[in-house]
C-alpha positions as CSV (number, residue, x, y, z in Angstrom):
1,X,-18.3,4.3,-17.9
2,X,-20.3,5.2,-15.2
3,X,-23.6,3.3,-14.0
4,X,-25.5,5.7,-12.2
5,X,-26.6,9.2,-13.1
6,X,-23.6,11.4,-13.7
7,X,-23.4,15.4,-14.0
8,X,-21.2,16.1,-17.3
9,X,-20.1,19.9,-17.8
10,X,-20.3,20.6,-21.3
11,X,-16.7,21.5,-23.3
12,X,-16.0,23.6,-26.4
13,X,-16.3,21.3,-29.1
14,X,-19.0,18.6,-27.6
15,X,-22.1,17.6,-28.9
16,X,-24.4,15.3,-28.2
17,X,-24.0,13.1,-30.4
18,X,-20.3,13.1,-28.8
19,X,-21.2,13.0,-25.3
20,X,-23.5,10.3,-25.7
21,X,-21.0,8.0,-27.5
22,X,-18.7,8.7,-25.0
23,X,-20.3,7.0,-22.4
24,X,-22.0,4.6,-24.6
25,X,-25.5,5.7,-24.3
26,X,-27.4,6.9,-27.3
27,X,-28.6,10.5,-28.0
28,X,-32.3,9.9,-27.2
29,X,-31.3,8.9,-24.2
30,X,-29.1,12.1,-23.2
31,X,-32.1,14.0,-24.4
32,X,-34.4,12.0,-22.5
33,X,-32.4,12.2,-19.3
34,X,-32.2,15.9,-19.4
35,X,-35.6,16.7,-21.1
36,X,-34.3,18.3,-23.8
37,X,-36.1,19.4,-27.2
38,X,-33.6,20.1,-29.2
39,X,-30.0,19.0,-29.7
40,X,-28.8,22.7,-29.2
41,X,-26.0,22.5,-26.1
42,X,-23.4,25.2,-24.7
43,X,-20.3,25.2,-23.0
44,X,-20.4,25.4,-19.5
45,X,-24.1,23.5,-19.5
46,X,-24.4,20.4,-16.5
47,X,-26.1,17.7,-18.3
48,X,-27.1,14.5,-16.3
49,X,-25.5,11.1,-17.7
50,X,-28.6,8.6,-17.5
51,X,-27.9,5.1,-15.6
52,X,-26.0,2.9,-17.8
53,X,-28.5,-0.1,-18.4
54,X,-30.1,-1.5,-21.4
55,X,-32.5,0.9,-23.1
56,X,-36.2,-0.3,-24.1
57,X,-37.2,0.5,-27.5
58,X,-40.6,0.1,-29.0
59,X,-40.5,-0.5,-32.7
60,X,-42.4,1.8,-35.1
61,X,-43.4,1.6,-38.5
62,X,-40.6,1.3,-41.0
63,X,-37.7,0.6,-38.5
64,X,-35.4,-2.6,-39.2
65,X,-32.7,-3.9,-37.5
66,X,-30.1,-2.0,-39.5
67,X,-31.5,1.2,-39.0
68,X,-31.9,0.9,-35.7
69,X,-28.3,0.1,-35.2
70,X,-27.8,3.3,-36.8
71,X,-29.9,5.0,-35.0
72,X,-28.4,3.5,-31.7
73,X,-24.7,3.6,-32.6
74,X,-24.4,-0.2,-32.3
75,X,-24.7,-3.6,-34.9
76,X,-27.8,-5.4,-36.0
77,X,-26.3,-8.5,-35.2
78,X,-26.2,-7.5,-31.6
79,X,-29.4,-6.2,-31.2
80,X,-30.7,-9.9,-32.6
81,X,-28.2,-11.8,-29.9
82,X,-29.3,-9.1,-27.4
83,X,-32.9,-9.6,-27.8
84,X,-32.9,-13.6,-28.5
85,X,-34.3,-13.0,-31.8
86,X,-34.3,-16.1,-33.9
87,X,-34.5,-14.0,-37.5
88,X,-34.3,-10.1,-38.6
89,X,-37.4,-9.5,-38.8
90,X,-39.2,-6.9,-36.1
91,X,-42.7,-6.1,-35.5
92,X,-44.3,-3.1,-34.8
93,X,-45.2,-2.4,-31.5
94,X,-42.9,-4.7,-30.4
95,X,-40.1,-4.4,-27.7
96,X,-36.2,-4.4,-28.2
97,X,-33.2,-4.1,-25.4
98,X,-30.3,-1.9,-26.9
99,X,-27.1,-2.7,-25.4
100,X,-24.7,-0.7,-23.3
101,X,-22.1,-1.6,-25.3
102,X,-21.1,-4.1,-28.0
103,X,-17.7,-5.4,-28.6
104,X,-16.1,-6.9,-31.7
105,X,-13.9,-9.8,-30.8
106,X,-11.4,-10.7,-33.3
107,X,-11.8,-14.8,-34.0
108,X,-8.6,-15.6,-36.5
109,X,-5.3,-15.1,-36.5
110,X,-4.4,-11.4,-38.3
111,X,-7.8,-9.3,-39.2
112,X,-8.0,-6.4,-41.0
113,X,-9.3,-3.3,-40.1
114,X,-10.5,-1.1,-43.3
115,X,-11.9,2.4,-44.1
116,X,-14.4,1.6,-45.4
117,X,-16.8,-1.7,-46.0
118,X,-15.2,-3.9,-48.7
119,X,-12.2,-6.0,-49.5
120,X,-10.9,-3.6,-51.7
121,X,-10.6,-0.6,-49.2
122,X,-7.8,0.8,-47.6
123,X,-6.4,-1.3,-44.8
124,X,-6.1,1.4,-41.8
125,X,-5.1,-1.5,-39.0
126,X,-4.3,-5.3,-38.6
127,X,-5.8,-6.9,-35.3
128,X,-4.6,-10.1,-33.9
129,X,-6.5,-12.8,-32.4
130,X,-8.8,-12.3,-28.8
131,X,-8.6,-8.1,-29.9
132,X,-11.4,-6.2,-28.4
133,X,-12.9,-3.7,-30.5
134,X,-15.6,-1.6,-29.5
135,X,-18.6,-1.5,-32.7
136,X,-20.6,1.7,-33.4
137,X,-22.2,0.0,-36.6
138,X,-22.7,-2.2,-39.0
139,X,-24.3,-3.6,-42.0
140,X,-24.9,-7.1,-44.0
141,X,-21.2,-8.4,-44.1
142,X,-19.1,-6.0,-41.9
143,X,-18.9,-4.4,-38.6
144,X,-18.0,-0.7,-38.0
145,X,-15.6,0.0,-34.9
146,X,-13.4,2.3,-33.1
147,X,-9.4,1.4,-33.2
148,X,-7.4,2.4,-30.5
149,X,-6.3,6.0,-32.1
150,X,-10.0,7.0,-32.0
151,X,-10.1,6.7,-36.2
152,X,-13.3,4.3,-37.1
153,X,-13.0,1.5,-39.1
154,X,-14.6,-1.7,-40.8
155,X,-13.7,-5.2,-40.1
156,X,-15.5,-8.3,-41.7
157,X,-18.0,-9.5,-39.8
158,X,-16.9,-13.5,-40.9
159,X,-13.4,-12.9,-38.8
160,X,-15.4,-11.3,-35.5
161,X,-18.0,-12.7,-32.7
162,X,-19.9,-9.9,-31.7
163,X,-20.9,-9.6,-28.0
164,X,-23.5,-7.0,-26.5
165,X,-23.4,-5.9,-23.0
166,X,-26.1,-5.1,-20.9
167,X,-24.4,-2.9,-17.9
168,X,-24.7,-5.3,-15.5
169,X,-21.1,-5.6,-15.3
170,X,-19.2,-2.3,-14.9
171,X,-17.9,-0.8,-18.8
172,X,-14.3,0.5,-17.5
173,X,-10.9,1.2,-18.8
174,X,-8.0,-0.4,-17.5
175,X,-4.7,1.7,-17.8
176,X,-1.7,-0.4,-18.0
177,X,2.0,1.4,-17.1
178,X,4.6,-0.2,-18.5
179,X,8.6,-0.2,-17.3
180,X,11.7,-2.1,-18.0
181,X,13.2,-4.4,-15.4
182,X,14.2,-2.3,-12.2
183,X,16.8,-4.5,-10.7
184,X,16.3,-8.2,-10.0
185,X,13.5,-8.0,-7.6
186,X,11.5,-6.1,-10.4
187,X,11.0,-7.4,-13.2
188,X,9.9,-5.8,-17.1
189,X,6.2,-5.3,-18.2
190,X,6.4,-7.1,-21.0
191,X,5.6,-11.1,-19.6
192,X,2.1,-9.2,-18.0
193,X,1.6,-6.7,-21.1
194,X,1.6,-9.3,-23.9
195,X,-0.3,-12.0,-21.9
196,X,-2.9,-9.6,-21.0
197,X,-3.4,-7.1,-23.6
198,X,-7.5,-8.2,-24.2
199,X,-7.6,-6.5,-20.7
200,X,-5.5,-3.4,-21.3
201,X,-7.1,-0.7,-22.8
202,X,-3.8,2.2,-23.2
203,X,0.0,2.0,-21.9
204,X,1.6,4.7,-20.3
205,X,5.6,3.6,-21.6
206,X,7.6,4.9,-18.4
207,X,10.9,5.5,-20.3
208,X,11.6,9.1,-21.3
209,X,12.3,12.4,-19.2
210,X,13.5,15.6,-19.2
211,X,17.6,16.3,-20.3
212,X,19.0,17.5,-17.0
213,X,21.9,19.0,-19.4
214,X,19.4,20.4,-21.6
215,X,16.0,20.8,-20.3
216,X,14.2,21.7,-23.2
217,X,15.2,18.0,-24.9
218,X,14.1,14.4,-24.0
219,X,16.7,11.5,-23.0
220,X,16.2,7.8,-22.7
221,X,15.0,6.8,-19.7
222,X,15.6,3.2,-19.8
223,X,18.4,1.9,-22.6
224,X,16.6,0.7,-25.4
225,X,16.6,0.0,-29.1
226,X,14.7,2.1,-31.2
227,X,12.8,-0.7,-33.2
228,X,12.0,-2.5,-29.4
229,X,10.3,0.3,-29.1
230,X,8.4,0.5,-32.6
231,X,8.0,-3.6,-31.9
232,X,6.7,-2.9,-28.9
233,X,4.0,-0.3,-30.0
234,X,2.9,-2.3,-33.2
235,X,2.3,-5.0,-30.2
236,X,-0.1,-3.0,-28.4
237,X,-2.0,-1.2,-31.6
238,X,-2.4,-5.1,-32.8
239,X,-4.4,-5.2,-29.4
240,X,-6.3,-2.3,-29.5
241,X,-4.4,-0.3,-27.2
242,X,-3.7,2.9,-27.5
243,X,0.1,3.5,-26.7
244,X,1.8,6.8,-24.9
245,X,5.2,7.6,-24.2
246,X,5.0,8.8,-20.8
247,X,7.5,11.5,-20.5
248,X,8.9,12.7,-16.7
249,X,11.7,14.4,-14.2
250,X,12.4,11.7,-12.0
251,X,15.3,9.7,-10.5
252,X,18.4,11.6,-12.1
253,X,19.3,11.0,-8.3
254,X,18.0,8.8,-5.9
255,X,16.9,10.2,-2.9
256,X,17.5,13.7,-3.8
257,X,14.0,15.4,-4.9
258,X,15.9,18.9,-5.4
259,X,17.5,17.4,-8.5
260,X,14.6,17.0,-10.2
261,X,12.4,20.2,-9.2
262,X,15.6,22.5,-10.7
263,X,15.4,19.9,-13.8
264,X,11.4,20.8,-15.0
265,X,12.5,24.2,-13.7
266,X,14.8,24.8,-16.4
267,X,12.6,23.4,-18.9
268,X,9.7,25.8,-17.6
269,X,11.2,29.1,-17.1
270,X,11.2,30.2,-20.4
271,X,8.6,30.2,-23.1
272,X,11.4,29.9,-25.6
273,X,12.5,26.6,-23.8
274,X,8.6,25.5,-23.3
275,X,7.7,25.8,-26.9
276,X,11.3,23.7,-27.9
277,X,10.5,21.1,-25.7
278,X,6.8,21.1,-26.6
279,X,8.3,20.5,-30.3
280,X,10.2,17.5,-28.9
281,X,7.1,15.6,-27.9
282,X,5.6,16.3,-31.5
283,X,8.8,14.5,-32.9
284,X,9.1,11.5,-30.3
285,X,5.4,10.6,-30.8
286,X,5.9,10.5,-34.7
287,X,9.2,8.7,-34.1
288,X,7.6,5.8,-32.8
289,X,4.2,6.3,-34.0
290,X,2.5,6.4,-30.6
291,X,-1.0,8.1,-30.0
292,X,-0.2,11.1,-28.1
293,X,2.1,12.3,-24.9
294,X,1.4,11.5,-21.2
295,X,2.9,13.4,-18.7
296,X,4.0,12.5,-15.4
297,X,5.7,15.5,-13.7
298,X,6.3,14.9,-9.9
299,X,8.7,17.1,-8.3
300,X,8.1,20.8,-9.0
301,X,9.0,24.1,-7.0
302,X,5.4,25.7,-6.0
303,X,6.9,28.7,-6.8
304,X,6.9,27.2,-10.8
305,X,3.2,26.6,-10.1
306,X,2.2,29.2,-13.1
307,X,4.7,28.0,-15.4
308,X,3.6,24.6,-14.6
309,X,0.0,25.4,-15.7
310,X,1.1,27.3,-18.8
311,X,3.3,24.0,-20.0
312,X,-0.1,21.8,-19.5
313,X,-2.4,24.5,-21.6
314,X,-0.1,25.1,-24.2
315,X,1.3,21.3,-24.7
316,X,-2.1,20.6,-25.3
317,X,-3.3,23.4,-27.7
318,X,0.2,21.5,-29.5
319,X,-1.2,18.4,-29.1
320,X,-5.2,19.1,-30.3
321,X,-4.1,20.6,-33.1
322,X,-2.3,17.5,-34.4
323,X,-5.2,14.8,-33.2
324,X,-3.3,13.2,-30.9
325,X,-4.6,12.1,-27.6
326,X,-3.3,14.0,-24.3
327,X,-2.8,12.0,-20.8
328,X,-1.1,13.1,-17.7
329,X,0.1,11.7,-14.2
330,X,-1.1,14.0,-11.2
331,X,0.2,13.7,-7.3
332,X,-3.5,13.3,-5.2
333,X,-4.2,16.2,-3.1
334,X,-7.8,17.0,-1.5
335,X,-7.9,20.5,-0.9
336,X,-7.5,23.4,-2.6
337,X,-5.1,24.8,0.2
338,X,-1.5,23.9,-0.3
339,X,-0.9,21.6,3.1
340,X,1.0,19.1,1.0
341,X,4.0,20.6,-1.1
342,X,4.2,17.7,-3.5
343,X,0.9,18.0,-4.9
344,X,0.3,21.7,-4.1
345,X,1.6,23.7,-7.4
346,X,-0.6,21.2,-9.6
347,X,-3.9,23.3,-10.3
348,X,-6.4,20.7,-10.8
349,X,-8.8,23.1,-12.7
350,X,-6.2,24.2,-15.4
351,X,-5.0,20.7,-16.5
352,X,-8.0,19.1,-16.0
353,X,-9.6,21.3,-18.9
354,X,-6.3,21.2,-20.6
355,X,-6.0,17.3,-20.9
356,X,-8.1,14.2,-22.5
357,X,-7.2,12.3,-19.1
358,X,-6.2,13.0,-15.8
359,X,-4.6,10.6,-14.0
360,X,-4.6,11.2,-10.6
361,X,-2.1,9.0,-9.0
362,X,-2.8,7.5,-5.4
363,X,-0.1,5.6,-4.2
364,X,1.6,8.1,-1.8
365,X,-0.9,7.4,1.0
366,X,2.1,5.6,2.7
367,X,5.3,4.3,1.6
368,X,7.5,7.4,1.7
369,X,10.2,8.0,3.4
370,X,9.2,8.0,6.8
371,X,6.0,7.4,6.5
372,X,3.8,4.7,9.3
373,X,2.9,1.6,7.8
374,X,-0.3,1.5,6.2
375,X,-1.5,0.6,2.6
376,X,-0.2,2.4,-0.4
377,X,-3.6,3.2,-1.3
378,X,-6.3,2.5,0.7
379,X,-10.3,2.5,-0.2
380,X,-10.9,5.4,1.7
381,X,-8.4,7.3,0.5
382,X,-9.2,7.0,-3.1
383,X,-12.6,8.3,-2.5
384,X,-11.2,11.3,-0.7
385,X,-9.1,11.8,-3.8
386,X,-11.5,11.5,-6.8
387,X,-14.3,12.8,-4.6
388,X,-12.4,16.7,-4.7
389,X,-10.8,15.6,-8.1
390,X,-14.7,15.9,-9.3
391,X,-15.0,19.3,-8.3
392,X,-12.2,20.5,-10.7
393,X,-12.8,18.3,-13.8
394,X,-15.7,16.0,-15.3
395,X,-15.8,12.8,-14.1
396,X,-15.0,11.4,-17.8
397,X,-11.6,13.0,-17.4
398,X,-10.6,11.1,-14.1
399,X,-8.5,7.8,-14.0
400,X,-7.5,6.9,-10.6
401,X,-4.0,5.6,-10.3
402,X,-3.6,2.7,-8.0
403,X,-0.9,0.7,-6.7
404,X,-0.2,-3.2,-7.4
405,X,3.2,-3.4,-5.6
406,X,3.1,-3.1,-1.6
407,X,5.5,-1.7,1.3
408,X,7.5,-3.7,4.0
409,X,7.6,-1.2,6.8
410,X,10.7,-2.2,9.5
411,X,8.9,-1.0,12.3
412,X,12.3,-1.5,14.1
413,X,14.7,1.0,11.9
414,X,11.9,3.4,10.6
415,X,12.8,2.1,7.4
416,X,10.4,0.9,3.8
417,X,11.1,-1.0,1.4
418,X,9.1,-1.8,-2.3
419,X,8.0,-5.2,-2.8
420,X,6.1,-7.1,-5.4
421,X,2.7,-9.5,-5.2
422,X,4.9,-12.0,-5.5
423,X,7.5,-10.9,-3.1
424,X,5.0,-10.5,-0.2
425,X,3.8,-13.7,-0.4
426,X,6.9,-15.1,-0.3
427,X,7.4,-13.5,2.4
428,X,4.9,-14.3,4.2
429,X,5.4,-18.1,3.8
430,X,8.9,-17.7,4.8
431,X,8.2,-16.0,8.1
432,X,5.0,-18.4,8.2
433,X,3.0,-14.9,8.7
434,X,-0.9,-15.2,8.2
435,X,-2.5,-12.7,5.5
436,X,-5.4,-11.4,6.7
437,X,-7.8,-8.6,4.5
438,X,-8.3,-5.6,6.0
439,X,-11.6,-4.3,6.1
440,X,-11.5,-0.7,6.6
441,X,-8.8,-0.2,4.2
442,X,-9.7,-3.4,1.9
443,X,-6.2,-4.3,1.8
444,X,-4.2,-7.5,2.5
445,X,-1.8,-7.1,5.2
446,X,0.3,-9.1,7.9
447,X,3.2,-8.7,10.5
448,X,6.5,-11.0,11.3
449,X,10.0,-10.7,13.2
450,X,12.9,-11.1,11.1
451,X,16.3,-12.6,12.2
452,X,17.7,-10.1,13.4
453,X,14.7,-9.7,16.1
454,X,13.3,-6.1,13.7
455,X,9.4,-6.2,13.6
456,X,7.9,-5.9,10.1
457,X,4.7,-4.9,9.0
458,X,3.8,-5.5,5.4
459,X,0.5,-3.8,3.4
460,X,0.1,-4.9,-0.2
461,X,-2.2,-5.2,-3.1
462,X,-4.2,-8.8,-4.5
463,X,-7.1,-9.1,-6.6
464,X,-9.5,-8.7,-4.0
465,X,-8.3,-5.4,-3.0
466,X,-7.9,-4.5,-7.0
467,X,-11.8,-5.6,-7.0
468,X,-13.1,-2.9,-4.3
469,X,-11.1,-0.2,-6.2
470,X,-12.4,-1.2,-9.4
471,X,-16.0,-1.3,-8.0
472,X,-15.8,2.3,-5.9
473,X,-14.5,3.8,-9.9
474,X,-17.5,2.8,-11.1
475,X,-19.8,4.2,-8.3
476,X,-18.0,7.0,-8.3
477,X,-18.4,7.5,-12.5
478,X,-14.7,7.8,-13.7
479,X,-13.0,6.1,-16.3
480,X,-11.1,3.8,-14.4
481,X,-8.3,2.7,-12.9
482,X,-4.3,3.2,-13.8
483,X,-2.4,-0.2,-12.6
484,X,1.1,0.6,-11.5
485,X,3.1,-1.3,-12.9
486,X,2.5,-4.2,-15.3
487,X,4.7,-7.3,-13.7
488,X,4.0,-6.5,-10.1
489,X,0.8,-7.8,-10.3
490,X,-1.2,-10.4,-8.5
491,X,-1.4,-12.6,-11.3
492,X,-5.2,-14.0,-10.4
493,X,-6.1,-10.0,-11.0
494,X,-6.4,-10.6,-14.5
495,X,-8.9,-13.3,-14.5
496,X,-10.8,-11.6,-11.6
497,X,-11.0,-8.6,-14.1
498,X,-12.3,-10.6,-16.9
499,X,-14.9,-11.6,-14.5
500,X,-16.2,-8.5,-12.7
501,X,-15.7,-5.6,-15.5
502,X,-15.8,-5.0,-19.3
503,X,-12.9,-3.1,-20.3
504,X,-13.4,-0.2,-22.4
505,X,-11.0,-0.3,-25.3
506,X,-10.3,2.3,-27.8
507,X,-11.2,5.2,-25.1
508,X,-12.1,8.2,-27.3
């Protein structure tokens, strides 16, 4: 949600009625912005996003509070706890603030979500407790809102406490990526998922991947039951969250990259193969009931790069035409020219017009093999990133990626190593090493000898350095950011988010 003026480049199928709820700004105000007389828009058209801050209405004869929330795309109850209105009755002439955004927060235990106003309507949804549900409407006794597939729904407005926003705080999604335990030093998602899912707007579920004996199927990634899996999505749509399986062509060897790149190349060289595999993510999403497919493809040959773009283009026509939403995982590059050859045969252009969300993932600033010791994704490097990513795509599009984990560089044998929050402060206490915050790179960081005499620097992520990447998203106008991985977290990021931002459930 961005907070300053933003240029938008009109799609094929937008409107502005569209546009303007997706950035949570009504129509008059999109009009406004771009002095436009008529509602008439075309594809290709740059439109300016106005500020995100509370718009001043003046009330003319014959408005109310309920058709002003209409009008707005928003609930008379908020606009009479926005404005500190002691009764429903308006004036005219008189003055009204319309929120940024309003949020319905689920108050009891299990609350339905219907189709339509009315206790004997169709139950679409069941909420739990401290769910977030963005409201566009309402009347007398219920609350109209947006679920986490992008269907809208009605929930009684006895089981909700309704809470406008004025923009003051950023409006942003946070993208959570989920994994099973990697070893003992990394543990599962699930502890931070479930404990934080008011703050989790989607779930990228890191546990499916190419066949290497058959490319054109999908294999486990992570051994699993199949009703964990429908558990643990019913978990996160009782939350609000909207759930993808993200499927990759990583790690069928460790250490050996070439493994993977002949992997997606099998799956890609054939249209035959494509379109089969294409028809495999159809049946995984309806086999757990998730919300779409999100792609994470890492490893490719840039001599695939044409294939590559053809899979994106034609997994989403697959995808559109079934409703279902459409992420995917992109290595960071910031150039057109193809200096870096992981990143180089992804053509930003093509998927970002081919996706609903780009995530463009930032964590390979350092940390591989090799690499000097530096953060995995510093501030300046993320704007670097996003900054060419906008030149491809519109800014709605963009998620940036970040990194909660850190690196232990042995400065000594050359060699990295993956650590947790957790880890690093442990290991700073056990080498009594001081923390200090970066500046430039607004990143925690700190040196120490071990016992065998190797020198050790170690750059990882906290709050504070979640806090600067969560405040450059929002001056830069994207969605958000993409945490990975749930369970490596500093654990005081959570409450530091609840603080600073309002996260943007149910992102349409």
């Amino acid at each position: 949600m961005p907070n300053g003026h933003t240029p938008y480049r009109v799609q094929r199928g937008d409107s502005l009625y569209r546009i303007a709820r997706r950035f949570g700004i009504t129509v008059d105000a999109l009009m406004r912005a771009n002095n436009l007389t008529s509602p008439t828009i075309y594809i290709g058209q740059t439109l300016q996003i106005p500020a995100q801050r509370p718009e001043v209405y003046t009330v003319q004869a014959g408005d109310t509070l309920y058709r002003l929330a209409q009008r707005f795309q928003t609930d008379p109850e908020a606009l009479r706890i926005f404005n500190r209105l002691t009764t429903s009755e308006i004036q005219v002439g008189q003055q009204l603030r319309i929120p940024v955004y309003t949020e319905a927060i689920v108050q009891v235990e299990v609350a339905n979500v219907r189709n339509a106003a009315g206790t004997e309507t169709l139950v679409i949804a069941q909420m739990v407790r401290g769910t977030r549900l963005p409201v566009v409407g309402g009347g007398d006794d219920w609350v109209q809102v947006r679920i986490y597939d992008g269907r809208l729904g009605w929930i009684a407005r006895q089981l909700v406490n309704i809470v406008p926003h004025s923009g003051e705080r950023p409006i942003l999604e946070i993208l959570g990526y989920y994994t099973e335990e990697e070893g003992p030093t990394l543990p599962s998602s699930y502890q931070s998922f479930v404990q934080n899912a008011a703050l989790i707007s989607d779930s990228g579920l890191f546990h499916f991947r190419i066949d290497r004996e058959n490319p054109s199927e999908i294999e486990k990634f992570f051994a699993f039951a199949d009703e964990d899996m429908r558990s643990l999505v019913e978990t996160g749509h009782r939350n609000n969250i909207k759930m993808l399986p993200i499927i990759h062509n990583l790690l069928y060897e460790r250490g050996n990259q070439e493994v993977n790149k002949a992997v997606i190349h099998g799956m890609l060289e054939s249209a035959e193969n494509r379109a089969a595999f294409i028809n495999n993510i159809i049946e995984l999403i309806e086999r757990y009931n998730y919300d779409g497919a999100h792609i994470d493809f890492e490893d490719v040959n840039y001599d695939d790069r044409q294939l590559l773009s053809a899979f994106y283009q034609e997994l989403g026509q697959a995808l559109r035409q079934r409703g279902y939403y459409y992420a995917a995982s992109v290595p960071a590059r910031t150039s057109d020219e193809p200096t870096n050859p992981f990143s180089a045969p992804f053509d930003y252009s093509v998927i970002g017009a081919a996706v609903d969300e780009f995530v463009v993932m930032l964590y390979n600033e350092h940390g591989w093999p090799g690499s000097p010791p530096g953060p995995p994704v510093s501030i300046g490097w993320l704007e670097r990133v996003v900054r060419y990513t906008l030149t491809k795509m519109p800014a709605n599009k963009i998620t940036a990626a970040v990194s909660v984990f850190g690196f232990d560089f042995n400065l000594t044998t050359g060699r990295n190593t993956y650590i947790t929050y957790q880890m690093a402060v442990n290991r700073a206490r056990r080498y009594n090493a001081q923390i200090r915050f970066d500046e430039e790179t607004q990143t925690p960081t700190f040196s120490y000898q071990d016992e065998q005499g190797n020198r050790h620097e170690v750059w990882f992520e906290n709050a504070q350095s979640i806090r600067a990447k969560l405040m450059l998203a929002d001056r830069l106008g994207i969605r958000g950011l993409a945490l990975w991985r749930l369970g490596m977290e500093d654990p005081a990021m959570w409450e530091m988010i609840r603080q600073t931002i309002v996260v943007w459930k149910s992102v349409t």
